[in-house]
PAZAPA-4460 file (N, C-alpha, C; in steps of 0.05 Angstrom, whole numbers, plus 32768, in hexadecimal, padded with zeros to 4 digits):
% residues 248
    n_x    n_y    n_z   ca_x   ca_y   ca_z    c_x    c_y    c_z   seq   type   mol
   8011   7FE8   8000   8000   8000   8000   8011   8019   8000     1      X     A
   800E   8024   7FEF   8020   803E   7FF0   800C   805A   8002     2      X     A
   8020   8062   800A   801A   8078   8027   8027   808C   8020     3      X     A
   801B   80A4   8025   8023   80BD   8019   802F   80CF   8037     4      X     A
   804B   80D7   8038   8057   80E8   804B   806D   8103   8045     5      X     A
   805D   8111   804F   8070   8134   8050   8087   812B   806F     6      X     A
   80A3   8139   805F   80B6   8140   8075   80AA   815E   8078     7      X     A
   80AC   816F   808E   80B3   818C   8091   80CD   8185   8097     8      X     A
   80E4   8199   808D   80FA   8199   8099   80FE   81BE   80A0     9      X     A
   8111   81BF   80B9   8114   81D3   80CA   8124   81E5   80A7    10      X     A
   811C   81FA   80B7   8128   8218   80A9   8142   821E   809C    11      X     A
   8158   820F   80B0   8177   8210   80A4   817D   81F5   80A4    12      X     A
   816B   81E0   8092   8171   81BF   8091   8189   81C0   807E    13      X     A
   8196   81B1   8087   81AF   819F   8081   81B2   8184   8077    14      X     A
   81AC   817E   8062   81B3   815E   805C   81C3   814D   806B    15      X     A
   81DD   815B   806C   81F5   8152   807D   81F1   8152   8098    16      X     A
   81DD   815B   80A5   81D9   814C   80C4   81BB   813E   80CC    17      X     A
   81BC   813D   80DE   81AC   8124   80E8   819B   8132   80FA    18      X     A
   8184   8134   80FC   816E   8140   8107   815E   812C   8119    19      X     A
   8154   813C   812C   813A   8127   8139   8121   8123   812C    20      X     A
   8119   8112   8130   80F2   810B   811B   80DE   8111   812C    21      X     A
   80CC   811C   812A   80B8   811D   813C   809B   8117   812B    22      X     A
   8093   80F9   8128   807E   80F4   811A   8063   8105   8124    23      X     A
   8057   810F   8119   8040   8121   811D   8026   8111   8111    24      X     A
   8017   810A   811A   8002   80F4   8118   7FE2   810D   8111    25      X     A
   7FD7   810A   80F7   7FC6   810E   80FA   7FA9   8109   810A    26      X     A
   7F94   8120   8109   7F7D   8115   810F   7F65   810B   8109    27      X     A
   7F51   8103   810C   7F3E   80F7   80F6   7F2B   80E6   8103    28      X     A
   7F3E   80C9   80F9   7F57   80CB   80E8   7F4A   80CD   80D3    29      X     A
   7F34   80D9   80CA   7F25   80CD   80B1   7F30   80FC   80A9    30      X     A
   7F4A   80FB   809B   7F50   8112   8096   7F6F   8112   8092    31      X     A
   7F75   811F   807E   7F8D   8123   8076   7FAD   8133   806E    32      X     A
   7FBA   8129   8073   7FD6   8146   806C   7FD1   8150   8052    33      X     A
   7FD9   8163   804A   7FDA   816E   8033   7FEA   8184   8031    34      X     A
   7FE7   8191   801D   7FF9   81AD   800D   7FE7   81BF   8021    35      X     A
   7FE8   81C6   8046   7FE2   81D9   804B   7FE5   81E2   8061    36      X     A
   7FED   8206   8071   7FF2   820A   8081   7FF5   81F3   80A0    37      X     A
   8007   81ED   80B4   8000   81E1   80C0   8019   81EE   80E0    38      X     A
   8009   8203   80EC   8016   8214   8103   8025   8201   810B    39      X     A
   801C   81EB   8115   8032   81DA   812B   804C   81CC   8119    40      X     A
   8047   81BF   80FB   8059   81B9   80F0   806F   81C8   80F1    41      X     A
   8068   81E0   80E6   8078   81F7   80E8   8090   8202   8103    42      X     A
   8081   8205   8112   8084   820A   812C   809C   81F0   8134    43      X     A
   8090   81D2   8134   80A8   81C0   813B   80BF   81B9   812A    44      X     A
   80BA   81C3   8106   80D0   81C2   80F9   80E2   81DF   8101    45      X     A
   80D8   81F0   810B   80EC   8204   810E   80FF   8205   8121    46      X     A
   80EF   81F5   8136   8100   81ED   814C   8117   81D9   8149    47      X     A
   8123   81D5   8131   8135   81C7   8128   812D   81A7   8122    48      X     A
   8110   81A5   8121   810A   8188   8118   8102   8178   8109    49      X     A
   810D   8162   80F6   80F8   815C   80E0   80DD   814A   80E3    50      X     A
   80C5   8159   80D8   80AF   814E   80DE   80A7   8141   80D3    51      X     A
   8096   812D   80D5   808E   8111   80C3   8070   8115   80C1    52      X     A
   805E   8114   80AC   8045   8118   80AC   803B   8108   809E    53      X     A
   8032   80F0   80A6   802A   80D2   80A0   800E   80D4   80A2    54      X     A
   8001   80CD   807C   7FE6   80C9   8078   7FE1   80A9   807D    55      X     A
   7FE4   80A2   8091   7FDA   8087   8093   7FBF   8076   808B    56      X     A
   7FC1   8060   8086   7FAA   8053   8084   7F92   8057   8095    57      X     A
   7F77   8066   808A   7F62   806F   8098   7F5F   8088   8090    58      X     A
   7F77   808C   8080   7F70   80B5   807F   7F64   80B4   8061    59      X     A
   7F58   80D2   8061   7F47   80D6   804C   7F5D   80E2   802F    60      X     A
   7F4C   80E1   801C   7F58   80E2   8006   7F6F   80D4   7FF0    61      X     A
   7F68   80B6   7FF3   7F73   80A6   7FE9   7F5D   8090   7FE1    62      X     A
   7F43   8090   7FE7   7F36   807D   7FDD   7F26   8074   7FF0    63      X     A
   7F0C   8069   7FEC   7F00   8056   8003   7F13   803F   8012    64      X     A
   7F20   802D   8003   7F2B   8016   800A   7F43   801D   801C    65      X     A
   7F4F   8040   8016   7F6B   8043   802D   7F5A   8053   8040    66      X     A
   7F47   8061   803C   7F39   806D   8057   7F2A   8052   806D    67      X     A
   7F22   803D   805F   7F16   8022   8069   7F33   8009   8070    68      X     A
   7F4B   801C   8071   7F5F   8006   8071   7F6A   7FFD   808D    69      X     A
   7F5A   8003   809D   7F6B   7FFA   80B7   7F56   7FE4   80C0    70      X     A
   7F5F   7FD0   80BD   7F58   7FAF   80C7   7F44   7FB0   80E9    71      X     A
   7F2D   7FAF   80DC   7F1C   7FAF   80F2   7F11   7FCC   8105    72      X     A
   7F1A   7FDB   80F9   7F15   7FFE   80FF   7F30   800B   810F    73      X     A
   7F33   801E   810B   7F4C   8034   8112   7F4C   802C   8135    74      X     A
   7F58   802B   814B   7F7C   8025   813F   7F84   8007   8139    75      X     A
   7F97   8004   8125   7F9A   7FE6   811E   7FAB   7FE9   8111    76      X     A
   7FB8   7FC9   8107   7FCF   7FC3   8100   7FD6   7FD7   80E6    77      X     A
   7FCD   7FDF   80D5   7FD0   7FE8   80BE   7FE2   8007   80C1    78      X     A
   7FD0   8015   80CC   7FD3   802D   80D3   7FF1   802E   80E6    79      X     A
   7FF9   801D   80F9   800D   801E   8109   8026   801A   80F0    80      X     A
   801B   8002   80E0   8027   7FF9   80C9   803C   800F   80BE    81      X     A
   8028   8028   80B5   8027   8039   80A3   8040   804E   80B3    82      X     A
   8031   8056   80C9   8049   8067   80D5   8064   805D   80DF    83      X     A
   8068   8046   80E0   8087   8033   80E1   808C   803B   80CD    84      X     A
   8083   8034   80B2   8091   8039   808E   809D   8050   8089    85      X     A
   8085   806A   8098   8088   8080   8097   80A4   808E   80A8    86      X     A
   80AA   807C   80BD   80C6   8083   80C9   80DF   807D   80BA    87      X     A
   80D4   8060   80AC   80E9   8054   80A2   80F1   8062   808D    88      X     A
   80DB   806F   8080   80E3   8085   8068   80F2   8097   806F    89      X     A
   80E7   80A6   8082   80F5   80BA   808C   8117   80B8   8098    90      X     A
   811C   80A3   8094   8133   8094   80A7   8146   808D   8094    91      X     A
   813C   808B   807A   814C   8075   8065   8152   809F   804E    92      X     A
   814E   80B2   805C   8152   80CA   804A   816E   80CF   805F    93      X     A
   8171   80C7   806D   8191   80C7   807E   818F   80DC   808F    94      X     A
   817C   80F0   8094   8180   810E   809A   8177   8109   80B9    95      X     A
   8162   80EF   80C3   815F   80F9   80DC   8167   80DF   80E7    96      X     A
   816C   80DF   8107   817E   80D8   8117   8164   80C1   8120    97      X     A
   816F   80A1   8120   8160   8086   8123   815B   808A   8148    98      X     A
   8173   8096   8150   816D   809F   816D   8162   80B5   817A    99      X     A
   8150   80BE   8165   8144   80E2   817B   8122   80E0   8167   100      X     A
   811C   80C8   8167   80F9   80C3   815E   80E8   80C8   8174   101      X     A
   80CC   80D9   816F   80BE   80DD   817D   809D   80E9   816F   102      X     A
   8093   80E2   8183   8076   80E1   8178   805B   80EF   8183   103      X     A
   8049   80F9   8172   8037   810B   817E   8025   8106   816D   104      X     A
   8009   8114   817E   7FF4   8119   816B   7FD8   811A   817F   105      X     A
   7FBF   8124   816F   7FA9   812D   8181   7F97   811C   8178   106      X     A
   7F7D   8118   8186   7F69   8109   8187   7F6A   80EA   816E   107      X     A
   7F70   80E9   8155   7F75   80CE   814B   7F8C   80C8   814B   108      X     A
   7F9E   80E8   814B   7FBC   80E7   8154   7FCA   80DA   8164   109      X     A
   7FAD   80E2   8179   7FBB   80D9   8198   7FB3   80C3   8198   110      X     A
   7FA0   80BE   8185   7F99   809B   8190   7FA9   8089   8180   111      X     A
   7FB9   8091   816D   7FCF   8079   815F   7FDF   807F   816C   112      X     A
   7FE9   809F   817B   8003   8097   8188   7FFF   8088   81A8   113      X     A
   7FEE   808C   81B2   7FE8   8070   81C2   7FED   8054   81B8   114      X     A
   7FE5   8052   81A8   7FDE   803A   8193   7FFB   8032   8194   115      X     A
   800B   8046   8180   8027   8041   817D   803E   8032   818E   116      X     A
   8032   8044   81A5   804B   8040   81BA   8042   8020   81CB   117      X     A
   8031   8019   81C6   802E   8007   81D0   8034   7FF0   81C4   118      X     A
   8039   7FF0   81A6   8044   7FDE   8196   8064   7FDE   8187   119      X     A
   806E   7FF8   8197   808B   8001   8189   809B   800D   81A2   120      X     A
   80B2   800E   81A5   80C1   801E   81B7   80D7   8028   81A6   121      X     A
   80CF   802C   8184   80E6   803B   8179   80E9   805C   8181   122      X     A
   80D4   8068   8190   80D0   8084   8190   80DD   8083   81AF   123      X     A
   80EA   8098   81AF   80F6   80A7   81D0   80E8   80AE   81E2   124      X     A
   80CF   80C1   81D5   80B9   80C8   81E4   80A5   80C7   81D6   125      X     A
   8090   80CF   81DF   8071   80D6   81D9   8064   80E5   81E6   126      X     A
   804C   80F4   81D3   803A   80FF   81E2   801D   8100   81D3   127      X     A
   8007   80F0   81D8   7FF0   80E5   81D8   7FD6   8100   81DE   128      X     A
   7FD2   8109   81D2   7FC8   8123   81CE   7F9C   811C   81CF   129      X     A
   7F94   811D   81DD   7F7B   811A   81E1   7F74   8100   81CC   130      X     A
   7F76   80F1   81DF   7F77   80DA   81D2   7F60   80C0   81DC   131      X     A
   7F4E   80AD   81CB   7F49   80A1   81D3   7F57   807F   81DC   132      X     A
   7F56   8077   81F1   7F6C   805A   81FA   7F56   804A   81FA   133      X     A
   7F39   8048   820A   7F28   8030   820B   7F1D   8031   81FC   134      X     A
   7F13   8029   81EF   7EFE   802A   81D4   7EE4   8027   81DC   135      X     A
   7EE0   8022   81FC   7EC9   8012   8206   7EBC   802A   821B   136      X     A
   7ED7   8030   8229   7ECB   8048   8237   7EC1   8061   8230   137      X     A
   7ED3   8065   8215   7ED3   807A   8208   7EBF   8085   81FD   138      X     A
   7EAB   806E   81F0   7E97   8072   81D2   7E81   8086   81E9   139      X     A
   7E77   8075   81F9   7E5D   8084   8200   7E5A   80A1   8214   140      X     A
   7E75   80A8   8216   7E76   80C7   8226   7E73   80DE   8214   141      X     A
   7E86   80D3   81F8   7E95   80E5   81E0   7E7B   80F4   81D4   142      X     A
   7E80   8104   81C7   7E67   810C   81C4   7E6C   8115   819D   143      X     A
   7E75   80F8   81A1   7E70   80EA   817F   7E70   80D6   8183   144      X     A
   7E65   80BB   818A   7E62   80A5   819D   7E64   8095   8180   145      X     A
   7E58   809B   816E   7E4F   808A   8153   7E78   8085   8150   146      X     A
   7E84   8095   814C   7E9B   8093   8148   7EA8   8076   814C   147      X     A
   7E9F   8071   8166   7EAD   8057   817F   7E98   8041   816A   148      X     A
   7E78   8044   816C   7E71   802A   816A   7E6B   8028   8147   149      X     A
   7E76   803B   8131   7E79   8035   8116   7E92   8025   810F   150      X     A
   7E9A   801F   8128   7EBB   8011   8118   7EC2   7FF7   8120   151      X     A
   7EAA   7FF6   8130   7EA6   7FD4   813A   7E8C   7FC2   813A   152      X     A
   7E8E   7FAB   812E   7E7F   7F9E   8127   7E6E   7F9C   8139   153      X     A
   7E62   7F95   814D   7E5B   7F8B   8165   7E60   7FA4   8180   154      X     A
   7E48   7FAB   818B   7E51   7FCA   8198   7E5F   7FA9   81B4   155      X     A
   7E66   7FBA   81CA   7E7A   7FB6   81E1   7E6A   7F96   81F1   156      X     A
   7E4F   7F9E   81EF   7E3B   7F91   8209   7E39   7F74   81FC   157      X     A
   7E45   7F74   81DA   7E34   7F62   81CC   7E53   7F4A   81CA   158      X     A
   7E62   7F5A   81BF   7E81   7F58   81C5   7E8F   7F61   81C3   159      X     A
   7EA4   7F66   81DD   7EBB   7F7B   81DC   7ECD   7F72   81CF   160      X     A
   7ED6   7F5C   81C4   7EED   7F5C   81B9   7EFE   7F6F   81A9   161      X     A
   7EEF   7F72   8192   7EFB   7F81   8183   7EF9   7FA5   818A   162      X     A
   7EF3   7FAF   81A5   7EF3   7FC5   81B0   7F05   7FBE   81C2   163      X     A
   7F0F   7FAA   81D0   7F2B   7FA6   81DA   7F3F   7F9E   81CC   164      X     A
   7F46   7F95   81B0   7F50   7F8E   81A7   7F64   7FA9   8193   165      X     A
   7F4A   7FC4   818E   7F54   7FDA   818A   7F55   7FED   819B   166      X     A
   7F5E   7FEA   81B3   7F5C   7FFA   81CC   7F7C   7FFE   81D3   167      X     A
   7F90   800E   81D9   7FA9   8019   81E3   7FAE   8012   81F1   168      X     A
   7F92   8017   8206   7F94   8014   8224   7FA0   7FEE   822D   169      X     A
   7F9B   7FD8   8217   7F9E   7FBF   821C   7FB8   7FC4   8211   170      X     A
   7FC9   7FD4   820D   7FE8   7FCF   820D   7FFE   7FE1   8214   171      X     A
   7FF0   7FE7   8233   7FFC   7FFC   8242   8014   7FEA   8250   172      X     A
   8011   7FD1   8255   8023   7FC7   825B   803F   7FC5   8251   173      X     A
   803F   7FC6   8239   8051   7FC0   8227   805C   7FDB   821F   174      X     A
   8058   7FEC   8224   8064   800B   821B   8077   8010   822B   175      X     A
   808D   801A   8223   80A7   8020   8223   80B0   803C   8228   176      X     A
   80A4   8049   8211   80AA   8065   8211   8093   8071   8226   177      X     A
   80A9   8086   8232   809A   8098   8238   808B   80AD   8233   178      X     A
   8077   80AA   8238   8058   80BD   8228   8049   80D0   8238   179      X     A
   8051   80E2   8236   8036   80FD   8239   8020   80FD   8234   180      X     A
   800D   8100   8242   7FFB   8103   8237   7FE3   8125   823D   181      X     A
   7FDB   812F   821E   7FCD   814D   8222   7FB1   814C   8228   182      X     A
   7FA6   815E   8229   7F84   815D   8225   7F75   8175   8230   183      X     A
   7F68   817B   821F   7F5A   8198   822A   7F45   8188   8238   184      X     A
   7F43   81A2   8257   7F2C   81A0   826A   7F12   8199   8265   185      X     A
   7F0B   81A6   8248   7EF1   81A1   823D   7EE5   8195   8226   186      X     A
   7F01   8182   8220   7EF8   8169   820A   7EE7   8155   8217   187      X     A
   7ED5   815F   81F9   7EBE   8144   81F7   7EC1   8134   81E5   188      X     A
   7ECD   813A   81DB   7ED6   8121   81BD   7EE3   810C   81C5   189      X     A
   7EF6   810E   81D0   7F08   80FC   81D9   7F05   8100   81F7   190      X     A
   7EF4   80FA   8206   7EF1   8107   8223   7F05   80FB   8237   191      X     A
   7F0C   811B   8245   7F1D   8112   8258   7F28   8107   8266   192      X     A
   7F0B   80F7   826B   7F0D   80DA   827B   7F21   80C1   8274   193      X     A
   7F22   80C9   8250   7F41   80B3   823B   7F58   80B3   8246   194      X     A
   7F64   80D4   823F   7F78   80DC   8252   7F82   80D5   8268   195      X     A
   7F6D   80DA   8280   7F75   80CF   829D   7F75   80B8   829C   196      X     A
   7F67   80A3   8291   7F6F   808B   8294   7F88   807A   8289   197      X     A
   7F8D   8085   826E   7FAF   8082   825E   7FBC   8090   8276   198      X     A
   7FB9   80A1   8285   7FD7   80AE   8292   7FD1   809C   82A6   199      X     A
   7FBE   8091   82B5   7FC0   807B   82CE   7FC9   8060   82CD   200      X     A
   7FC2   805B   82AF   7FCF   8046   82A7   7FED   8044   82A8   201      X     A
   7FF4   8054   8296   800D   805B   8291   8025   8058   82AF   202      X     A
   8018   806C   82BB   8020   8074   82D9   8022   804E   82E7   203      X     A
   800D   8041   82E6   8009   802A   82F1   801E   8017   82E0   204      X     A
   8027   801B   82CE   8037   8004   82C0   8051   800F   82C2   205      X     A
   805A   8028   82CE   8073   8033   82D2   807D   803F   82B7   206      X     A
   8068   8045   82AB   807A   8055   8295   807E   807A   8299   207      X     A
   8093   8084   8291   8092   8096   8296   807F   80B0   8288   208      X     A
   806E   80C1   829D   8056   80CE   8289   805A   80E8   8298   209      X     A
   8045   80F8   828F   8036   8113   8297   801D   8117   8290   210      X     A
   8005   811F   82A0   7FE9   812F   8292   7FF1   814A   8292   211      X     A
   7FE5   8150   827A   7FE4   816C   8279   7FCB   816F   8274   212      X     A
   7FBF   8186   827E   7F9E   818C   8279   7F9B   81A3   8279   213      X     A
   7F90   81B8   8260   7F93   81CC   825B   7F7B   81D4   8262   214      X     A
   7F82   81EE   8270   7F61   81F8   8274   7F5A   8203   825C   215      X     A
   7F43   8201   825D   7F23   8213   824E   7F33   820E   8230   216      X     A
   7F35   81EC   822D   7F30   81ED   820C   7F22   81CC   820F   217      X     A
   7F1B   81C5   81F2   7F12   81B3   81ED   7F1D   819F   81DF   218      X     A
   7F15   8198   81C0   7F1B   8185   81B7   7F37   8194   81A8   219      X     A
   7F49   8196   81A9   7F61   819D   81A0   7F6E   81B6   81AF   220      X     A
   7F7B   81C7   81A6   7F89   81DD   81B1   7F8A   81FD   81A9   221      X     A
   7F74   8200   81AD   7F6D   8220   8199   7F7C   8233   819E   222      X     A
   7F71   823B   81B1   7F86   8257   81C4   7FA4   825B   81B6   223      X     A
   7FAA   826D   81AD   7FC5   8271   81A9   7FD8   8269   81BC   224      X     A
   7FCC   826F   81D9   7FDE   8267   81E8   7FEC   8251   81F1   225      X     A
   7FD0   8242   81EC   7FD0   822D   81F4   7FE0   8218   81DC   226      X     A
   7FDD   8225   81C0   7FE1   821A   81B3   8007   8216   81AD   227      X     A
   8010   8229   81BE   802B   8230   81C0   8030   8220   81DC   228      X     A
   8025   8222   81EF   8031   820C   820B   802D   81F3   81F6   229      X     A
   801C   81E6   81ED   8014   81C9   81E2   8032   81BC   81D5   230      X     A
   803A   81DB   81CB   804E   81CE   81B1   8066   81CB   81CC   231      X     A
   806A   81E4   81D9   8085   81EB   81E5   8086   81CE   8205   232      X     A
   806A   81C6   820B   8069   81AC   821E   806B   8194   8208   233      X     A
   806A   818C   81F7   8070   8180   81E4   8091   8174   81E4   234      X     A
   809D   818C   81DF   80B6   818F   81D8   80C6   818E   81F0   235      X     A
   80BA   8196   8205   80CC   8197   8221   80D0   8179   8227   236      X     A
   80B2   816A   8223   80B0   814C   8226   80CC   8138   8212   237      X     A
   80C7   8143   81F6   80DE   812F   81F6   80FA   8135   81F3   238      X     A
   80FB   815A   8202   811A   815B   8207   8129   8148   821D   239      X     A
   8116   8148   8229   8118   8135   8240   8129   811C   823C   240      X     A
   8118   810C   821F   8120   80F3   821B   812D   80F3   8203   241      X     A
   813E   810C   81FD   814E   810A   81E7   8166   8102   81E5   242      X     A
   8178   80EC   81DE   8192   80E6   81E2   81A5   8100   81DF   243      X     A
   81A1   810C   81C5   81AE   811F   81C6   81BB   8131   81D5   244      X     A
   819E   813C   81DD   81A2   814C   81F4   81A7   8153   8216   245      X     A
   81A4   8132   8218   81AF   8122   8235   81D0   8125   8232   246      X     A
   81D7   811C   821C   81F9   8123   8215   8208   813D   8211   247      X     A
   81F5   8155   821A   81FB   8169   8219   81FF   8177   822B   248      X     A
***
């Protein structure tokens, strides 16, 4: 399956050196990258980083069969598939560093990079951006509920399987990297309630985390202000876990 991905690269890029990656995970996921403005891209390539912007399997504008391509409804093997390839691309152009990977993204963002980290420990850090983890707890608070029970055959009461089987939260064990996790005070999309339970989890399995909870926003990060702490707590998170910069 061929998968369509934009590098941003920072301002004074260099072929000749080696940069950190910071995969940036769309949201949707039923929506796509394209040829257009994007503040935060911007903003984290300037800060010296090259950005990865991975249309994965599920996103729009490639056809019914790639928007319908994740095996059993979004998050699933396909889509995780997709953003591994998407590193490996990024990885095989020589320019960014196999040791300073890291990953982000908001509401379908946040729910592959949940997804992710629980099936990979190639990334340093993470941060899981209003994200859904249970698929079970999630559907009937959200206040798009159809979302949860259009992507599974069988709603929860009838059988959970396949709502635990695409759930994060069943592979908190296994996560490695350390993950942040964001969320405005007044998301209903992805309700709060996701959040606190990925960071308890997390907390409970000893991985290293943080909540952040922004006041007086909702389903993403409007506020200018806010929209500038999001990026600059972002970045503080995986200076933290940057080889680089531990050597410095």
């Amino acid at each position: 399956t061929a998968v369509q991905q934009w590098l941003a690269l920072p301002p004074d890029f260099d072929p000749g050196k080696q940069y950190p990656l910071i995969v940036w995970l769309h949201g949707g996921p039923y929506s796509a990258y394209g040829q257009y403005y994007q503040e935060t891209v911007d903003y984290l390539a300037a800060k010296g980083n090259v950005v990865a912007l991975i249309n994965y399997r599920s996103t729009t504008g490639y056809g019914t069969d790639f928007a319908n391509g994740s095996t059993g409804g979004f998050p699933a093997r396909e889509d995780f598939d997709d953003v591994m390839a998407g590193v490996d691309a990024a990885l095989a152009e020589g320019y960014v560093d196999p040791n300073r990977l890291f990953v982000a993204g908001c509401s379908a963002g946040g729910i592959e990079t949940a997804w992710v980290v629980g099936k990979s420990a190639r990334f340093k850090a993470a941060v899981a951006m209003c994200p859904n983890v249970n698929q079970i707890s999630a559907a009937p608070p959200s206040d798009c509920p159809i979302w949860g029970f259009r992507h599974r055959a069988k709603p929860f009461w009838e059988d959970p399987t396949e709502w635990l089987e695409h759930s994060s939260i069943m592979n908190v064990g296994k996560v490695k990297t350390p993950t942040a996790v964001f969320v405005g005070e007044n998301d209903t999309g992805t309700p709060v309630s996701q959040s606190v339970e990925f960071y308890i989890a997390l907390k409970w399995a000893g991985v290293p985390t943080r909540l952040v909870l922004f006041k007086d926003e909702g389903h993403w990060f409007y506020k200018p202000v806010n929209k500038i702490r999001m990026i600059e707590y972002m970045l503080d998170w995986f200076r933290q876990y940057d080889p680089a910069l531990k050597q410095q």
